[in-house]
C-alpha positions in Angstrom: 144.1 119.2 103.4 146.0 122.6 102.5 148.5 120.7 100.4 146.3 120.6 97.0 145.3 116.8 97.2 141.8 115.7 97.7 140.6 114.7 101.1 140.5 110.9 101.8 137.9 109.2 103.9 140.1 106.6 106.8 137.5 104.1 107.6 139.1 101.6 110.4 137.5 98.8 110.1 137.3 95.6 112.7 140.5 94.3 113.0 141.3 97.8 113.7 143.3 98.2 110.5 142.9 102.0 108.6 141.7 102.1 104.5 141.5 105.3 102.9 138.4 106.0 100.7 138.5 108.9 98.3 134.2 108.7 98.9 132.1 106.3 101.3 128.6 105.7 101.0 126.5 105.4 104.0 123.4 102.4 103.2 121.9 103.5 106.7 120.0 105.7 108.6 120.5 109.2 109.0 120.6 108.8 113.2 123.3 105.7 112.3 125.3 107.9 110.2 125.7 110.8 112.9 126.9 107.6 115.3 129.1 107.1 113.1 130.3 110.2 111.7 130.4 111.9 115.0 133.2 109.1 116.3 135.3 110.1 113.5 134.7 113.9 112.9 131.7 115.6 111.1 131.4 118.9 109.5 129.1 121.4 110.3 127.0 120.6 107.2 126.9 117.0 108.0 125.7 117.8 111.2 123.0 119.9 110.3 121.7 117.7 107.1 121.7 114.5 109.2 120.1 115.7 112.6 116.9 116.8 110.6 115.6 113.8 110.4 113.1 112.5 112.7 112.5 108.5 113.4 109.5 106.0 114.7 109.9 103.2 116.1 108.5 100.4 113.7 107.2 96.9 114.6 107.7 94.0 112.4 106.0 90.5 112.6 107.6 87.6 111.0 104.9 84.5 110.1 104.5 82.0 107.7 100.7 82.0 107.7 99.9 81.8 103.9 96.3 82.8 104.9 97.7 86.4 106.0 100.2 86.9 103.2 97.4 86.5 101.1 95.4 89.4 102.7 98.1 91.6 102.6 98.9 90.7 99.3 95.8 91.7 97.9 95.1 94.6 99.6 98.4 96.1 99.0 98.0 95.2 95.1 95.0 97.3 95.1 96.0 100.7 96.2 
């Protein structure tokens, strides 16, 4: 803004209603954020900082085998 006042952050949010932020924290991943921030305008900088960052893709197994918690419990404590 040229007017002297600090820039707001407009988040519009599901029931596509618009709240202004005067700072917004992203919890996410960097390739989330760029989704995100490239829908409602990014700035160079932002562009640049965020698209750095490389991903893999991760596989997660979800059990309730005692017997294998145990395992990795162990070994994990020991490093």
């Amino acid at each position: 803004m040229d007017d002297g006042q600090k820039k707001k952050v407009v988040l519009t949010i599901a029931n596509d209603e618009h709240v202004e932020y005067d700072h917004v924290i992203l919890s996410c991943h960097s390739d989330t954020a760029l989704e995100m921030l490239r829908a409602g305008g990014i700035t160079e900088e932002e562009e640049r900082v965020l698209s750095q960052f490389d991903w893999n893709h991760n596989e997660a197994v979800l059990h309730s085998d005692e017997k294998v918690h145990a395992f990795f419990y162990t070994l994990f404590s020991l490093s």
